[in-house]
DONU-257116 format. One record per residue: residue in three letters; chain; x, y, z of N, C-alpha, C in turn. Coordinates in pm, whole numbers, plus 50000, padded with zeros to 5 digits. Atoms other than C-alpha are relative to their C-alpha. Example, Ala and Ser with C-alpha at 12.3 -4.5 7.8 and 13.67 -1.06 7.14 Angstrom:
# residues 2
resn/chain/nu/nv/nw/cau/cav/caw/cu/cv/cw
ALA/A/50089/49881/50000/51230/49550/50780/50090/50120/50000
SER/A/49918/49881/49994/51367/49894/50714/49923/50109/50073
This chain:
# residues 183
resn/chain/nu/nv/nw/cau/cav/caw/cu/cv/cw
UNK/A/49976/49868/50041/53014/44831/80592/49882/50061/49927
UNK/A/50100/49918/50086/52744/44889/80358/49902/50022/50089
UNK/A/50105/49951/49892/52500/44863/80708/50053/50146/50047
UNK/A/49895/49850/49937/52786/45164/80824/49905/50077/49921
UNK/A/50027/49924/50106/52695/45332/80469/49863/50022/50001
UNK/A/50153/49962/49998/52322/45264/80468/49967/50085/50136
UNK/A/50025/49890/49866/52309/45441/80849/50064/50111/49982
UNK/A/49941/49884/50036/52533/45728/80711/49913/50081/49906
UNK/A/50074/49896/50098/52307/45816/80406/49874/49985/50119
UNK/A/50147/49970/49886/51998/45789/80642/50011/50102/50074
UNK/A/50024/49871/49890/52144/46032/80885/49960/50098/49906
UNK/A/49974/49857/50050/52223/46265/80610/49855/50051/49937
UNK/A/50114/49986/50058/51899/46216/80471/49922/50060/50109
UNK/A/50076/49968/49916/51751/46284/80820/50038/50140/50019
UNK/A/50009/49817/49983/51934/46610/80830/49998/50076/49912
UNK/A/50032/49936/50141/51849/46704/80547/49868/50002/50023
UNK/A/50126/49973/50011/51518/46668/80604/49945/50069/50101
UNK/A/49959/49904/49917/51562/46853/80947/49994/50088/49955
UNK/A/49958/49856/50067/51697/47116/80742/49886/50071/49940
UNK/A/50116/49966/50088/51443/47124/80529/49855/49999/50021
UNK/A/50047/49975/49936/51213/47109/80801/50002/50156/50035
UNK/A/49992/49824/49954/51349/47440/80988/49960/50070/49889
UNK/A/50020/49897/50085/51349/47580/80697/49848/50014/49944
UNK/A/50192/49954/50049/50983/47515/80595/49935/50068/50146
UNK/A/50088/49989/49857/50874/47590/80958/50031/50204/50013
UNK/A/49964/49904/50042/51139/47891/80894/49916/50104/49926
UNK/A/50036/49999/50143/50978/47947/80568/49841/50080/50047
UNK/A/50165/49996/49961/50626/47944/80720/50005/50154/50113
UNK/A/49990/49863/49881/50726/48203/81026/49991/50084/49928
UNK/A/49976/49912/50040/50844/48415/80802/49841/50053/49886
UNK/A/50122/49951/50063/50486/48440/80557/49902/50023/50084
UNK/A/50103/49956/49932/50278/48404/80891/50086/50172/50061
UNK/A/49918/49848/49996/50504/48749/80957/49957/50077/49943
UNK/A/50020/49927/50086/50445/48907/80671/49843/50010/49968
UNK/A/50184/49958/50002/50043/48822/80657/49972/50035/50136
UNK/A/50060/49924/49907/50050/48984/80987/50055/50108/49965
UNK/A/49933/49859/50055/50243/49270/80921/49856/50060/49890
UNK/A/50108/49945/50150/50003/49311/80558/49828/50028/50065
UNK/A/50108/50014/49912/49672/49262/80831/50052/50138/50077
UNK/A/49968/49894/49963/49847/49523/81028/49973/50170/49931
UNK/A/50007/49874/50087/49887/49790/80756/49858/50030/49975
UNK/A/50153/49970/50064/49536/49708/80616/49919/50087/50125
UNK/A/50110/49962/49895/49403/49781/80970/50049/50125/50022
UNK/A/49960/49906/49923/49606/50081/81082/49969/50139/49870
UNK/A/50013/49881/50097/49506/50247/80700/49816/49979/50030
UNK/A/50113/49997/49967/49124/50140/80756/49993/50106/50111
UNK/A/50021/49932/49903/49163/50300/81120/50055/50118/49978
UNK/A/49977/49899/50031/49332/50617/80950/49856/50098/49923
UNK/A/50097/49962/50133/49034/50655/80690/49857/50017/50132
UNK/A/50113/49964/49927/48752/50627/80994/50077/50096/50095
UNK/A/49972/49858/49934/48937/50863/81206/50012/50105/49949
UNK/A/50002/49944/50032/48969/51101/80912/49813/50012/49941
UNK/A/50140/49984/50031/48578/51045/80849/49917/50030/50090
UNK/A/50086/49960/49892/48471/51097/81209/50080/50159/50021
UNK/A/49950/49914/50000/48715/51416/81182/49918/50114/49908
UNK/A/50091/49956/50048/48501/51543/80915/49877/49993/49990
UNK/A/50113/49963/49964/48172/51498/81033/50014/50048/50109
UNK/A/49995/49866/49898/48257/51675/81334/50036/50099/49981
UNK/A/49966/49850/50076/48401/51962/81119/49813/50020/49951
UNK/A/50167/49983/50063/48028/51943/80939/49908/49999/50116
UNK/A/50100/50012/49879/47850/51895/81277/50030/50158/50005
UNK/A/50001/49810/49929/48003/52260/81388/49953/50057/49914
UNK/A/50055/49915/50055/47968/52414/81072/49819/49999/49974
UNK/A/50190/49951/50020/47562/52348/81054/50015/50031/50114
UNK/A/50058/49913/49845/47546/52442/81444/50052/50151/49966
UNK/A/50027/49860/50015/47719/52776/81355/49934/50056/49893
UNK/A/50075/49953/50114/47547/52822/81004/49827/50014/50095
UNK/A/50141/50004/49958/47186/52730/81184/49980/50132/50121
UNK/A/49971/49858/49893/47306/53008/81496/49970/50105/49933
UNK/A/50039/49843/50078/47317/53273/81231/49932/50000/49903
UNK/A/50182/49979/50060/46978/53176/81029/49949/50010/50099
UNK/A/50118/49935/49893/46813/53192/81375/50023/50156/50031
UNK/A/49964/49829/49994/46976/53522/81448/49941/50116/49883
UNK/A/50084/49909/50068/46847/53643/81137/49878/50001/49946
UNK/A/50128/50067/50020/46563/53498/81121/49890/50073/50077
UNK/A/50085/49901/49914/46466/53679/81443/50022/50151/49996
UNK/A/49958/49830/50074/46636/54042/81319/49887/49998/49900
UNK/A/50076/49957/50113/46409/53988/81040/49874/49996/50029
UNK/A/50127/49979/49951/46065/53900/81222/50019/50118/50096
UNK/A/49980/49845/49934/46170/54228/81428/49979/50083/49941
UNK/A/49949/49856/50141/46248/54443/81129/49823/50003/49940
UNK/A/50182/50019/50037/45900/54307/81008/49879/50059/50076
UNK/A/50083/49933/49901/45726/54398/81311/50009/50115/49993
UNK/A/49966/49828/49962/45859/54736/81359/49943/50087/49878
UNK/A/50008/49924/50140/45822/54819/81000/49807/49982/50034
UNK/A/50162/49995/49992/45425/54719/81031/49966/50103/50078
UNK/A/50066/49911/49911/45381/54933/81351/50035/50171/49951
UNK/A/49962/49818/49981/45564/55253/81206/49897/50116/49985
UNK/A/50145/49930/50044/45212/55371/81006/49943/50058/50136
UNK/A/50073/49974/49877/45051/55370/81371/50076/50064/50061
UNK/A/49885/49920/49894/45364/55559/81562/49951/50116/49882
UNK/A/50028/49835/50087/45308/55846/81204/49849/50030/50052
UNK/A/50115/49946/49966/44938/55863/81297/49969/50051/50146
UNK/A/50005/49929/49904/44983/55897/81639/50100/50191/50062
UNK/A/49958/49889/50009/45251/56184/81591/49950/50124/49922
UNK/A/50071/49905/50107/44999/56349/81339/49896/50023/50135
UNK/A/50087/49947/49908/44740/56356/81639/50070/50096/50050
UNK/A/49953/49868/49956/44986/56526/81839/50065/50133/49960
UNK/A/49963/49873/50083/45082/56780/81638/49886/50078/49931
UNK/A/50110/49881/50053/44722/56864/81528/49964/50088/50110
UNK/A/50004/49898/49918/44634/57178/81714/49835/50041/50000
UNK/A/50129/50021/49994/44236/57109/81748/49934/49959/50100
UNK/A/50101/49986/49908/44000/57197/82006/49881/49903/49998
UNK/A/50183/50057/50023/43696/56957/81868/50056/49861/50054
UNK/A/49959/50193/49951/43739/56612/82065/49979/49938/49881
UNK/A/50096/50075/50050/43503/56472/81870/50086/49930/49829
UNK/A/49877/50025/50108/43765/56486/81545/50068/49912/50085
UNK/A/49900/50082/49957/44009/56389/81783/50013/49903/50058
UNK/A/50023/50141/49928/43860/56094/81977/49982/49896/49790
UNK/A/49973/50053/50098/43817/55958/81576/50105/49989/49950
UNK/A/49811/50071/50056/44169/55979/81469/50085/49861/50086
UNK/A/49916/50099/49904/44240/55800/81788/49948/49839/49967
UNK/A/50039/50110/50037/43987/55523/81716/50058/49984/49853
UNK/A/49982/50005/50141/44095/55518/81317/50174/49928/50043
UNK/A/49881/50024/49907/44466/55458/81518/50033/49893/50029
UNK/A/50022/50184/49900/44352/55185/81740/49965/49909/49888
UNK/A/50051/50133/50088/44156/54966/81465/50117/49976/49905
UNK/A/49879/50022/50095/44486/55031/81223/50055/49905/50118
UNK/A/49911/50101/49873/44682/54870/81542/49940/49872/50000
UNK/A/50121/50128/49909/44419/54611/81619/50033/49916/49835
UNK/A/49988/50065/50145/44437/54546/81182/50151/49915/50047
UNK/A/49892/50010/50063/44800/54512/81170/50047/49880/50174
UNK/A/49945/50144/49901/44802/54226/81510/49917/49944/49970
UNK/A/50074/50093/50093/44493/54067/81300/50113/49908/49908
UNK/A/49965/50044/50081/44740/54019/81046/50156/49928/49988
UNK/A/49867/50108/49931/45026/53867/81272/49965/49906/50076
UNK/A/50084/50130/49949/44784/53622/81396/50003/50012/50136
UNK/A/49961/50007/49861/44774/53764/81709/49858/50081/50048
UNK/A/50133/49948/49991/44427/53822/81853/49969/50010/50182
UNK/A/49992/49952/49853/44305/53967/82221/49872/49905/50018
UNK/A/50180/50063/49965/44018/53774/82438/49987/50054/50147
UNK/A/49987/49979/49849/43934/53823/82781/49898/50112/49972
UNK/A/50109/49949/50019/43532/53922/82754/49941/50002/50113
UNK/A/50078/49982/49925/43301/54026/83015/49901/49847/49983
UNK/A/50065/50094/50025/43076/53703/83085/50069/49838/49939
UNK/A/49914/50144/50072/43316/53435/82908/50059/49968/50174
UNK/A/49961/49997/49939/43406/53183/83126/50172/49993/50072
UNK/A/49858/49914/49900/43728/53236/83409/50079/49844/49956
UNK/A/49879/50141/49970/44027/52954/83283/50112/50074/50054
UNK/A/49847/49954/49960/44335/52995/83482/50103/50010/49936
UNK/A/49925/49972/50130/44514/52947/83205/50043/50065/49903
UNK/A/49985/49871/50100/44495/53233/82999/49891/50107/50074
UNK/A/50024/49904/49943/44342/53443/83274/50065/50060/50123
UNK/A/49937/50022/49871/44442/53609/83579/49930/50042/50085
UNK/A/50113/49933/49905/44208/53713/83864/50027/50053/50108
UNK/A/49915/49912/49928/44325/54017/84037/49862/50020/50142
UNK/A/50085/49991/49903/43986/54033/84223/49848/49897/49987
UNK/A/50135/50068/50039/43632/53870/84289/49907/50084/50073
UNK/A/50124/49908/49912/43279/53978/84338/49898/49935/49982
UNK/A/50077/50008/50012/42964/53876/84372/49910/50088/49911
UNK/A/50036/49976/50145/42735/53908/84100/49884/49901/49916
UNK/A/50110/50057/50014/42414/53775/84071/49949/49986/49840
UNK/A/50001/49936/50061/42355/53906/83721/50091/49812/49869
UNK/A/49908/50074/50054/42639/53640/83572/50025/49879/50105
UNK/A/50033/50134/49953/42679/53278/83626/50180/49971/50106
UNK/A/49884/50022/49910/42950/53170/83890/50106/49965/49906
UNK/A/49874/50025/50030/43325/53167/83822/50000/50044/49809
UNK/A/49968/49940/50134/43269/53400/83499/50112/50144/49976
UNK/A/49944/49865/50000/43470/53760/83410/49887/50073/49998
UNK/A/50124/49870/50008/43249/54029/83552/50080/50117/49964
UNK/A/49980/49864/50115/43508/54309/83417/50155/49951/49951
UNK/A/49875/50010/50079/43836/54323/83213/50071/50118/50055
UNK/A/49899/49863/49996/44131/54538/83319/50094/50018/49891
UNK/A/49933/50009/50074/44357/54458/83089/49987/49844/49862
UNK/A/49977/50071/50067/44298/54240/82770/50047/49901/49999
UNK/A/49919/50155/50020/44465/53901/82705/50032/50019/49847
UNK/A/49945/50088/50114/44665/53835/82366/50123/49878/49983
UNK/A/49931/50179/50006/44754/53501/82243/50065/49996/49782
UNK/A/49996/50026/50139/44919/53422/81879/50030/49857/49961
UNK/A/49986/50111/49971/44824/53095/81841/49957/49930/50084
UNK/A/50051/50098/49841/44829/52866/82129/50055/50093/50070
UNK/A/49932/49918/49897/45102/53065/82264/49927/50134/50069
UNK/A/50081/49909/49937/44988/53325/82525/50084/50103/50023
UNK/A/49931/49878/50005/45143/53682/82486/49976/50038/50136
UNK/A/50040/49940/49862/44960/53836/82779/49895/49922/50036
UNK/A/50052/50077/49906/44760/53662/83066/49860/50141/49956
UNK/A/50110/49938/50027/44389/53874/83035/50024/50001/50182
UNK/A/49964/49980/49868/44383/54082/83382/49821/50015/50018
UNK/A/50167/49934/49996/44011/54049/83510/49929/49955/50135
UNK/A/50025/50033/49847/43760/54016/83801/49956/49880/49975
UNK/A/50106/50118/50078/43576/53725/83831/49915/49960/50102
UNK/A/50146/50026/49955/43204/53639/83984/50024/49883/50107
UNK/A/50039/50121/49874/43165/53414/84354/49897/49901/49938
């Protein structure tokens, strides 16, 4: 009997320790649960916080593209306003020619030059200067060659006349210089 008894507490001991098995294994499911769940939250508030940070640099991306839209806009209203305002002196002097009522050229070919060199000053002083000289030589680049001639006189592939000026401000090239140029 007491072999009966000793195999009776053994079972109970075995299911008891069964028990107390599931239940740790239980035990364990249930914290690997909950440190996924707590991994979960952490990640889905991390992935809230970079989607609200790529939300606001694309709010800040637009606002400098439309802030920078309307400094160029006025940026170029205002080198306009600038321009215009420089040339007005030369538009009053030329409406003072026509309104003087004088027979003597000779006055009036000087107002016109006094006119021109104010004009010629005031694109000096926008860095904007004319070339395209008789004798300089012919680049395709900042010339254009409407005709050619022979021209003994001047060295091949030079400008033997100017029709129209060239201005450049800078590198940049305003107008192409319209001219002949020498066989």
């Amino acid at each position: 009997m007491v072999n009966e008894e000793n195999k009776a507490v053994e079972a109970e001991e075995a299911a008891e320790v069964k028990k107390e098995t599931k239940k740790e294994k239980k035990s364990k499911k249930n914290a690997e649960v909950e440190a996924l769940k707590a991994e979960i939250e952490k990640l889905s508030s991390e992935m809230a916080a970079l989607k609200d940070s790529h939300l606001r640099t694309l709010a800040e991306y637009d606002n400098y593209r439309k802030r920078s839209q309307r400094e160029k806009e006025a940026t170029y209203g205002d080198a306009k306003g600038n321009t215009i305002k420089a040339l007005l002196p030369v538009i009053d002097n030329f409406d003072r020619a026509l309104e003087n009522q004088t027979d003597d050229v000779e006055v009036y070919r000087k107002g016109v030059e006094m006119t021109v060199t104010q004009l010629k000053e005031i694109l000096k002083n926008m860095e904007v200067e004319a070339y395209g000289e008789v004798g300089e030589e012919f680049d395709p680049n900042i010339h254009s060659a409407v005709m050619t001639v022979e021209n003994d006189e001047l060295p091949e592939n030079s400008i033997a006349a100017v029709f129209e000026k060239g201005y450049k401000m800078g590198d940049r090239i305003l107008r192409f210089a319209t001219v002949q140029v020498t066989n």
